[in-house]
N, C-alpha and C positions, 0 to 999 in steps of 0.2 A: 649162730650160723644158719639155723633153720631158716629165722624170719627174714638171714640177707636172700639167700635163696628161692625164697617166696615172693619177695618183693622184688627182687631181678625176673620173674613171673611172669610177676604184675607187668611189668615194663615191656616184657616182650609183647605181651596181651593189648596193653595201651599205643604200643608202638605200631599195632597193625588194625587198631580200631581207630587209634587220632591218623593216619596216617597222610589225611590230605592237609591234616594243618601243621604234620611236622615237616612233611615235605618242602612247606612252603618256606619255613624257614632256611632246610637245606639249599633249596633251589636259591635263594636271595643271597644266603653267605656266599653260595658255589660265584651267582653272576658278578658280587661286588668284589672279592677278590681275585678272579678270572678277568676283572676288566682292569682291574688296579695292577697285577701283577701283571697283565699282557705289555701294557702299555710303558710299566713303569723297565721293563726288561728289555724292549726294545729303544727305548731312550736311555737306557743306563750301557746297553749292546752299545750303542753307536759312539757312547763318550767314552766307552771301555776301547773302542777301537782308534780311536782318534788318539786318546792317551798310549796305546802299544805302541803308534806309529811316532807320534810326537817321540817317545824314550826313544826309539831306534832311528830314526833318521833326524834328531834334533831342530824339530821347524822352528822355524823362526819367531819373533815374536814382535818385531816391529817390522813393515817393508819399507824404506824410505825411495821414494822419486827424487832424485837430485838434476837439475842441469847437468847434459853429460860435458865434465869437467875432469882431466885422467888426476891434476893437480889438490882433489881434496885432502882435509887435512887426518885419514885416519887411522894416522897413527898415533892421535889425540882424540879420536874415538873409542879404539882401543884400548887407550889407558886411564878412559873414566870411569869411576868407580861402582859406577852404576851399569857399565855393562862389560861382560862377558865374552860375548864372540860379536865380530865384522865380517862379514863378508861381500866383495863389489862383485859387480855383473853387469852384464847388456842387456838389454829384453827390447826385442825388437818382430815386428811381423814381418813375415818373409811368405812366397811363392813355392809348392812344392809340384813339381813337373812343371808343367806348359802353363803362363800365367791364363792362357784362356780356359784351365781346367777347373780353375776358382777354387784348388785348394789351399788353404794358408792356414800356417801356422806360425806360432809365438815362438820365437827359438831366443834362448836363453842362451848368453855366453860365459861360463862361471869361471871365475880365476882361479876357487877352492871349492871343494869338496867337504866341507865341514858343517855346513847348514841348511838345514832343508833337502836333506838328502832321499835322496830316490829309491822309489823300491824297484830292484829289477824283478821283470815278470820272466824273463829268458836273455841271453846269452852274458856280455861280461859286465861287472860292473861298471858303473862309471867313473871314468877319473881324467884327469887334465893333462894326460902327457901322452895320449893315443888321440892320433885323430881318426876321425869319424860323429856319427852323433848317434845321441842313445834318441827314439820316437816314442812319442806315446802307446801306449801299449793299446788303447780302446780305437785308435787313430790306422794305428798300422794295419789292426784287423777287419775294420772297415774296410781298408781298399786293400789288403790283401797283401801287405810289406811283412820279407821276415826279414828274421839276424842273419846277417852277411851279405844281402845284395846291397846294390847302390839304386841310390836316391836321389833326381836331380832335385837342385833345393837351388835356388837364388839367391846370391850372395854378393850385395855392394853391386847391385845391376847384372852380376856374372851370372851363370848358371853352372855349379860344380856338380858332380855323380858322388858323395858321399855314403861312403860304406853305414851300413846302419850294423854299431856294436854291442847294442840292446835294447828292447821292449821294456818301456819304464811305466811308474806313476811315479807324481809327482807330488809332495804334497803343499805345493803349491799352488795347484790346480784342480783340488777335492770338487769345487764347484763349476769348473770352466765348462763356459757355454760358449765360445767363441771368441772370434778378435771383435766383433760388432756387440758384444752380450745380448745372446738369443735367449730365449726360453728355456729354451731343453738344444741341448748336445747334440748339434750333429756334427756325429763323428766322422764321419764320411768326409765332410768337406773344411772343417776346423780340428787341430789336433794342436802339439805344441812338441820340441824339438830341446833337446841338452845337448849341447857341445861346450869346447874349450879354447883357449887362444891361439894354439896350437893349429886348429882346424880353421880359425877365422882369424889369423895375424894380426888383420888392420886395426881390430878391435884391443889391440895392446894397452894402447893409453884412454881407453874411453870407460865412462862409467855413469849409468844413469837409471841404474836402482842400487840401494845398498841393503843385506840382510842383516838384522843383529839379532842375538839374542840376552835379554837384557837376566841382570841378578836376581838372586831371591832377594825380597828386603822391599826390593823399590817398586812404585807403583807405574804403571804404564805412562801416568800424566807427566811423574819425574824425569821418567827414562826419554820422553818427547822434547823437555825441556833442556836436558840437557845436551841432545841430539842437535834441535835449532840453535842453542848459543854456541856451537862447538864448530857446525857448518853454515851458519847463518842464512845470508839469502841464496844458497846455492840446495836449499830444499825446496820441492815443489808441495807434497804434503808429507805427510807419516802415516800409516795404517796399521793401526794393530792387530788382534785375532780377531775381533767385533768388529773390526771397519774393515779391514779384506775381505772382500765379499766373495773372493772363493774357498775360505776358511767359512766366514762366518754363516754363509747361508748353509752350511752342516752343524755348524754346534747350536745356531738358531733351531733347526728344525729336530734337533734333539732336544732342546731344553722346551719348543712349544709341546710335543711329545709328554713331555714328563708334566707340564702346564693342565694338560687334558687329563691325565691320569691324575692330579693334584684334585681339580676341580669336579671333578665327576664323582672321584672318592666320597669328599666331604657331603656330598647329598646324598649320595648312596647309604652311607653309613649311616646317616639322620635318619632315613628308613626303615633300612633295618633294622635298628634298633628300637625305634618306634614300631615295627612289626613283630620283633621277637618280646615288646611288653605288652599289649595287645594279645599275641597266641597265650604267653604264657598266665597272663590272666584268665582269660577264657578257659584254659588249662585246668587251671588249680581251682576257681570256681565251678566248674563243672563236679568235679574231685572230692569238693565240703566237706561232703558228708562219709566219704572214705577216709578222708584225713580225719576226721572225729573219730571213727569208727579205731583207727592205729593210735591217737590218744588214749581210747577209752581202751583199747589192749594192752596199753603197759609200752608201747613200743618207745622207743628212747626220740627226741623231738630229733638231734642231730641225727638220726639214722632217717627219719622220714626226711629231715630236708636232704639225704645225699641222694639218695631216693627218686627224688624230683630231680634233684642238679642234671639227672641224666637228660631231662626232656631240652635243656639247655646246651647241655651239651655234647652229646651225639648229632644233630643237627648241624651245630656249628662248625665243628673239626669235621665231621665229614664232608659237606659243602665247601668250607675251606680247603681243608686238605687239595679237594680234586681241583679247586679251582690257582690253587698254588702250582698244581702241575700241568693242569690244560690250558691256563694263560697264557705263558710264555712260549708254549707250542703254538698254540693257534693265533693269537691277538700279535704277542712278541713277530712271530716267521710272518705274517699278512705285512707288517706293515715295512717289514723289513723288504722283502720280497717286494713290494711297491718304492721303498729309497734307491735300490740298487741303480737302478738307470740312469736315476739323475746327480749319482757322482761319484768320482774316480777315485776310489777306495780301495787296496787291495784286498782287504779283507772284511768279513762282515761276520754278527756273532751276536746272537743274542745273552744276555749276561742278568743273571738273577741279582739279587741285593737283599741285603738283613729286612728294610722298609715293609715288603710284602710279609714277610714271616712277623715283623711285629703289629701290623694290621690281623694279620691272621690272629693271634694272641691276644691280643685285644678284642676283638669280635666273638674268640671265645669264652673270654673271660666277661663279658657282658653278658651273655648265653647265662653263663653259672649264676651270673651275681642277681640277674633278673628274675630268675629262677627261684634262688635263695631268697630275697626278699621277699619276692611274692609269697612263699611257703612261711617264712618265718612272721610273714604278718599276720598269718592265720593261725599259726601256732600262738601269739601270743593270748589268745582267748581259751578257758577251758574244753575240752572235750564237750559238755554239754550244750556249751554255748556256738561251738562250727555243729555242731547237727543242727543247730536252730535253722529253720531259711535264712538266709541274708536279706537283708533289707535294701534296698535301694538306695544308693548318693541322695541325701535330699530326700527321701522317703516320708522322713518324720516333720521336713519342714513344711511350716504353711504355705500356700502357694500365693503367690502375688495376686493382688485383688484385680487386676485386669486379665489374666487367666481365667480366670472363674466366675469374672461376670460381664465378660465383654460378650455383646450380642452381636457384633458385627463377624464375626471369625467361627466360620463353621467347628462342630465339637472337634473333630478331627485334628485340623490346624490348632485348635484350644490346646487339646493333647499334647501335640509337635511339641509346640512352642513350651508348653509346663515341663516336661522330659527335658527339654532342652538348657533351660532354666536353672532345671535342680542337678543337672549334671552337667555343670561348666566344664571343666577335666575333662572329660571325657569327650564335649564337644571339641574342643578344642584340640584335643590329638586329632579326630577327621579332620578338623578343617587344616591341619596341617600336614596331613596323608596325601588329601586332593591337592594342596598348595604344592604339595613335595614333587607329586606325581604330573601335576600340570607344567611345573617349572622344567623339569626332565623332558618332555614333549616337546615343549615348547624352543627350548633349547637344541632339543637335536632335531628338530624338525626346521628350525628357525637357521642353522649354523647351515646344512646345508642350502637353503635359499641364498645366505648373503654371501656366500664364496661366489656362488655361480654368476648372481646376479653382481656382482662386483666385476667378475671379470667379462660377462657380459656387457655392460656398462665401458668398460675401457676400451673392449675392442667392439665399439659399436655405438661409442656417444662422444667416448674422448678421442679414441681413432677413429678416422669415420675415411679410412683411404680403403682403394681396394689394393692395391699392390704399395709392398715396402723394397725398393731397394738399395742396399747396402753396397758405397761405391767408397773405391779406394782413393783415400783424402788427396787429391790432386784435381783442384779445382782449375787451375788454368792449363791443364792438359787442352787439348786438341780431342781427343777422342771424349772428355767429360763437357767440350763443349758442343759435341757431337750429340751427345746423351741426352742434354738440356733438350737443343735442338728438335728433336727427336718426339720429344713430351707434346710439343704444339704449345707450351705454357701451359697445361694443366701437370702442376707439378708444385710443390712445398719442399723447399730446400730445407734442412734439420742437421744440426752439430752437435755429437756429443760428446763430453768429454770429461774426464773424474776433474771435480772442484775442489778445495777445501772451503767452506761455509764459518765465517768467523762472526761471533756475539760474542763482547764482553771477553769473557776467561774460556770461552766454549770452542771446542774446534770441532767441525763434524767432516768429514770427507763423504760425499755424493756424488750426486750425478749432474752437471749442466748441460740443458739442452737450449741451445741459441739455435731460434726460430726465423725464418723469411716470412715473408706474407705467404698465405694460403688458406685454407679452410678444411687440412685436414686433420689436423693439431687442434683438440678445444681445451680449456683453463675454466673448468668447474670451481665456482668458488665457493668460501664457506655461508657467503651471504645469499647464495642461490643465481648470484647472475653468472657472466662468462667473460673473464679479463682478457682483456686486449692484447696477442700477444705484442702489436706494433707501438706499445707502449715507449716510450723514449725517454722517461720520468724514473725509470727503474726496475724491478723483477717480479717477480712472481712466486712464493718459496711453496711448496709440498705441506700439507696440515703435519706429517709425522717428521720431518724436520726442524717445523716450526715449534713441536711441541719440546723436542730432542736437544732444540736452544733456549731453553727455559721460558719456552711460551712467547715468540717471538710475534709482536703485534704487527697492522699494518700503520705504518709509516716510520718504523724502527728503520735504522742505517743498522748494513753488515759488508762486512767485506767477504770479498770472492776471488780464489787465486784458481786457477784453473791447470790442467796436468800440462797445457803449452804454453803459459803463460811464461813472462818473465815478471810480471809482479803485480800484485794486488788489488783489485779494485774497488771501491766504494758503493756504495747503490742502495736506494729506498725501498722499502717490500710496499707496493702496491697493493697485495693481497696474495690471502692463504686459498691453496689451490688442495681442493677435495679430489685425489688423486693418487689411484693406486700404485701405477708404477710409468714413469721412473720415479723415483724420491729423489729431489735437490731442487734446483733452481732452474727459473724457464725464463730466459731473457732473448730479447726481440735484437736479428739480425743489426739495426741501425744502430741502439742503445750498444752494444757491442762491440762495434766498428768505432762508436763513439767513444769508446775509452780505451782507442790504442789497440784492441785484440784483432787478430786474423779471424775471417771467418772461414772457416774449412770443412764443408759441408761432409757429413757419412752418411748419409740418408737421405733418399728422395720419397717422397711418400704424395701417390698418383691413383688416380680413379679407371685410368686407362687399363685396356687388357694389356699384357709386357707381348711385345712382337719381337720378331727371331733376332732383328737388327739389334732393341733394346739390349737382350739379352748374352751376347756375342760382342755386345762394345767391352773392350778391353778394363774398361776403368768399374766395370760391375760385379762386385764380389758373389753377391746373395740375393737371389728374389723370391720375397714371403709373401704369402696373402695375406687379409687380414683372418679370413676364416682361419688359417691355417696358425695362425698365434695365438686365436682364440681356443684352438686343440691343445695347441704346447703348453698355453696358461692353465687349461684344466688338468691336461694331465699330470704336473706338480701337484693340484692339489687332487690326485687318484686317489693318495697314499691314506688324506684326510677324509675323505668320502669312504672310502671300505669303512674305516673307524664308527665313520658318523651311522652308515646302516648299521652296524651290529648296535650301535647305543643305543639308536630307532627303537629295535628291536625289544633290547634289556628294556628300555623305560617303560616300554608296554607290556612288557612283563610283570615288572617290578609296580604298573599303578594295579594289576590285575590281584598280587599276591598280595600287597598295601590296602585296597579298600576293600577284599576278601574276608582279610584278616577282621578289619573295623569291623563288617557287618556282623561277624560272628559273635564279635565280641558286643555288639550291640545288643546280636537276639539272644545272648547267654545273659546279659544283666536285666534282661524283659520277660525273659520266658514265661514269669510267675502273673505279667501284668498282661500277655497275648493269652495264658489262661484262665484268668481270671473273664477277660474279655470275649472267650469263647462261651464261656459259663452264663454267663448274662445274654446271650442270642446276639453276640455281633456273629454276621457273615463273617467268612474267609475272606471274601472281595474285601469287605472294608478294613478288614486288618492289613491285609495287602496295602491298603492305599496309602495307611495310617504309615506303616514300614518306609513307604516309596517315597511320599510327604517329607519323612524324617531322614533320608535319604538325599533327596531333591535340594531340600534346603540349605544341607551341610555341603553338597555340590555348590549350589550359587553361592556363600559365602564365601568358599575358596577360592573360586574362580573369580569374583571380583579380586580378590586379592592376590591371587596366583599370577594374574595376567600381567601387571606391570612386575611384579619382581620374576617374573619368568621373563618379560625383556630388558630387564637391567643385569640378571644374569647372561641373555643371549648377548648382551652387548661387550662383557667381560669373556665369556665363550669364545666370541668370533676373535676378539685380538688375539687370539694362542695363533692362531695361522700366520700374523704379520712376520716378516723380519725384516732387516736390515735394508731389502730395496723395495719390499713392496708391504702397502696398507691395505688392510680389506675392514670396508664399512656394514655397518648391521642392518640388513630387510628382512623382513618379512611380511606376508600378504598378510590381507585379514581371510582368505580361503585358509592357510596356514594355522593361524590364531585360531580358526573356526575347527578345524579341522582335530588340535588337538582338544579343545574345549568337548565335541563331541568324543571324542575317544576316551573320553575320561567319563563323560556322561553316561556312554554305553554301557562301558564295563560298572558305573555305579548301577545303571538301570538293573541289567543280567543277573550282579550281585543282589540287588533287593528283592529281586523274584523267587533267588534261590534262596535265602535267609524267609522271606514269608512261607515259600514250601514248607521251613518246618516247621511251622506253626500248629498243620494238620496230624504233623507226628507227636506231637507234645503229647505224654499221660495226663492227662485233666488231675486225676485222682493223687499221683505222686508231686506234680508240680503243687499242689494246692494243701497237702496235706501238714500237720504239722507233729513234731516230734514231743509235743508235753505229755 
């Protein structure tokens, strides 16, 4: 009991004399699992939420578009076996006040109340046998709508005062950005609207979305299959959770969320751990001759290694621990705090998970075992034999005959290069300290350039209009050919509309934009030129569609049904189109007209400033700049930017406490050889150099190699951002490249000057002495 006593002492004594090397260890568990658990918590938060809502208002799980036809068959929907619930509906855009007020909403007409049900934020709930309508709740509070006034809303050309009976979310509309799909939600001027047949009679026998929800058992492709042969050609597409893009762009940006904490982990961890063998080396060699000393005592060998276990793991658990509890505070609430805006959730919540606690346990458990090994390999030699000095890796072997008699390479580099030689191992953890620490820089330095410069790029090389406006599809209006008018001809007529994309066994639902002539629309291709979009030969597909349909080349045939279509079209892909958003197909006004389709223009996109006239014509929904898309663009990805500074930050921590560690552990396995070198009349300067040399050079071997796989990482980095409507591609500058390559240089440099300082502290007499 004395000698535990004693040696808990010792600990306390070690613990406050090692303290900048044990710290380093704390500080690297606290950041790796504070970044692993921040991130993994608020991705795990938002599928914990998504799943409360799913159990309590029942979403749906397939959305079918059908021809509105009152005569479908489903009550032979119904009773396949593969699904579960039906539910029919209207969905249609409508006017609410004065159509020149340009607010519109999607008002939904629901026969039942069983799918997809609503959260009420305030007054009743909703249901089919009260008229009035339940409003979006983010919608109402914009312009200032409560429960119980009336609402004029346009109805089949009328204009009715309906009572509003509730403030809802929907969740059908997690993601909704409008009837035109904007950026980011304004709410102000786009919302969406529930009522019942009751409220809107005419709509008795019409139907032209249907919701279902399909069985356990069956796969979403069955449940599709069985859908189309049950209703045939009176579907326009099918969408499931990953193709409703106002479901999916949330479980996307949860799951790229848990992607970044995946990928961040595994290098982090490779660090650490490669830092915690490294201290603990340097540790226990430091130690030798204490440890011999507790040998030569009598002391029992498992007590000296529990002994040590502490330096393993006091570190560990307490840097974990805190970082188990300040992650999901700080990292989890940032990033949550940054989703909230962009969509209609009623509730949000960050949610911990078993995952971070078994990273935690793990990361201690490597602490202990690192620990123990290192101890227990010094234990297996006698007491007399750990008082000996240690010898050098490679110490006893000959040294290569070009070392020792090459006359071209100053002594110095001779040196370098022999050390480096005889201690492979150990070169070789730096060079993958600086590979470790470059790739992390490079990566989070690299991720925020190709976000921006992507969406730079789209709104300023692919869009190159100054004003966008979004006009209510009524092309041979009077007042739309007023509009035209109006432009002088500087003006790009643009239709968009959801497609389904057919290859082979593949279905993808997107986005088709049928293009007019213009020049403010360009088609990036993957081969570097710019496709035509007046092409009459056929399309033009998105690179992440094309990948999406099993690598869809150019001059492949696909078919495309579009959400107005009545039926299917054929067409050659011309070329794959480098392009971030929209994802689908880009087909030329003629080509279009040419096979039977309407062209029904929703967008005009013009260089002109918008004049009062423009703006007041009746048939103009929305007028955006481009600057102003290029804000809404970025600030989607705000959420990913906070993330990416605080990584900034960790990585430049994490190479500072990573090549820290190396040097230490360099000048502990030398010390005997910078005394000896003292003893002989080298200067300090030239030990210094000999250090910085040895230094320098484990720097440029990493960094040659650091640099392409720190961009094959940033390239798997930047897809975490993609989803379902938009691609973001990998840049970076070479000021970037540079940039981190010096940051790493630095912190090598700083570190080598401080690791030579101690060279002037070293005892001459104890370093050199020996115990026979």
């Amino acid at each position: 009991m004395k000698t535990i006593k004693i040696l808990l002492h010792k600990n306390e004594k070690d613990f406050r004399q090692q303290f900048a090397e044990l710290s380093s260890i704390l500080v690297l568990a606290l950041l790796s699992v504070l970044v692993f658990s921040g991130l993994l918590s608020a991705s795990n938060g938002m599928n914990q939420s998504f799943n409360k809502w799913d159990k309590s208002s029942n979403i749906a799980t397939e959305w079918i578009t059908v021809n509105s036809n009152g005569n479908l068959p489903l009550s032979t929907l119904k009773d396949d076996s593969a699904i579960k619930e039906v539910q029919s509906q209207v969905v249609s855009n409508t006017y609410v006040g004065k159509s020149s007020e340009k607010k519109i909403v999607q008002m939904t007409v629901a026969n039942q109340n069983s799918i997809s049900k609503p959260w009420v934020s305030s007054g009743e709930k909703f249901n089919t046998t009260d008229k009035g309508i339940w409003v979006d709740k983010n919608f109402a509070e914009a312009n200032h709508y409560k429960v119980g006034a009336n609402l004029p809303i346009s109805i089949n050309g009328v204009t009715e005062n309906l009572k509003i009976k509730g403030l809802i979310l929907s969740p059908n509309y997690i993601g909704y950005t409008g009837a035109n799909g904007g950026i980011v939600a304004n709410h102000r001027q786009y919302g969406y609207v529930l009522t019942n047949k009751i409220t809107v009679p005419f709509t008795d026998n019409m139907i032209n979305q249907i919701l279902v929800i399909g069985k356990m058992g069956y796969s979403s492709t069955t449940i599709k299959e069985r859908i189309n042969r049950i209703l045939g050609n009176s579907v326009v597409f099918i969408a499931d959770r990953t193709e409703n893009s106002n479901i999916s762009k949330f479980l996307d940006k949860a799951y790229s969320i848990e992607k970044l904490s995946m990928m961040f982990c595994i290098i982090l961890f490779a660090l650490v751990i490669l830092t915690l063998n490294t201290t603990m080396k340097r540790l226990v060699s430091h130690q030798r001759n204490i440890i011999g000393l507790f040998g030569a005592l009598g002391i029992k060998k498992t007590t000296i290694v529990l002994h040590y276990l502490l330096y393993g793991l006091i570190p560990t658990a307490l840097g974990g621990m805190l970082g188990l509890v300040i992650g999901p505070l700080s990292i989890g609430k940032l990033i949550l705090i940054k989703q909230r805006p962009l969509y209609n959730m009623p509730f949000w919540s960050i949610k911990t998970s078993i995952y971070p606690i078994l990273v935690f346990l793990i990361l201690v458990l490597i602490g202990i075992l690192t620990t123990g090994i290192t101890v227990s390999s010094v234990l297996r030699e006698t007491p007399a034999q750990i008082l000996q000095p240690k010898l050098l890796s490679g110490e006893r072997k000959k040294s290569s005959g070009f070392w020792t008699s090459s006359t071209s390479l100053k002594w110095d580099w001779r040196w370098v290069l022999r050390d480096k030689s005889r201690s492979k191992s150990k070169e070789l953890i730096g060079i993958i300290g600086i590979l470790g620490a470059l790739i992390l820089i490079i990566a989070s330095l690299g991720i925020q350039y190709s976000l921006t410069k992507t969406n730079n790029d789209t709104f300023g090389q692919v869009f190159t209009y100054k004003n966008q406006i979004n006009v209510n599809p009524a092309v041979n209006s009077k007042e739309y050919i007023s509009l035209i008018n109006s432009l002088n001809g500087d003006q790009q007529e643009i239709e968009q509309q959801g497609v389904s994309i057919i290859s082979g066994q593949k279905n993808i639902l997107a986005t088709g934009t049928i293009m007019d002539n213009g020049i403010y629309l360009n088609l990036p291709l993957r081969t570097g030129a710019i496709g035509n979009p007046q092409n009459k030969n056929g399309v033009y597909i998105s690179n992440m569609i094309a990948t999406q349909l099993g690598g869809i080349k150019v001059g492949t045939n696909i078919r495309i049904r579009g959400s107005m279509s009545t039926k299917a079209i054929v067409a050659r892909v011309l070329g794959i189109v480098q392009i971030s958003t929209p994802q689908g197909v880009f087909i030329s006004k003629n080509f279009w007209k040419a096979q039977g389709q309407n062209f029904v223009p929703t967008t005009i996109y013009t260089s002109q400033t918008i004049s009062k006239k423009v703006s007041e014509n009746a048939t103009v929904l929305q007028i955006t700049s481009l600057k102003k898309n290029l804000q809404d663009a970025n600030q989607v990805l705000s959420s990913f930017q906070s993330v990416i500074m605080l990584l900034i930050v960790f990585s430049i921590f994490l190479c500072w406490f990573i090549l820290y560690n190396l040097g230490m552990l360099n000048f502990t396995e030398r010390y005997r050889e910078y005394a000896t070198m003292r003893i002989m009349g080298f200067q300090l300067h030239e030990i210094r150099m000999v250090i910085m040399k040895d230094s320098l050079l484990t720097w440029g071997v990493g960094s040659i190699i650091g640099i392409p796989m720190g961009l094959a990482f940033l390239t798997q980095y930047v897809s975490i951002a993609n989803s379902s409507t938009s691609e973001f591609f990998t840049h970076i500058s070479l000021a970037r490249i540079f940039t981190a390559l010096l940051i790493v240089f630095i912190n090598v440099l700083v570190i080598s000057l401080l690791v030579s300082s101690q060279v002037k502290k070293i005892d001459l007499a104890s370093a050199l002495k020996s115990v026979d």
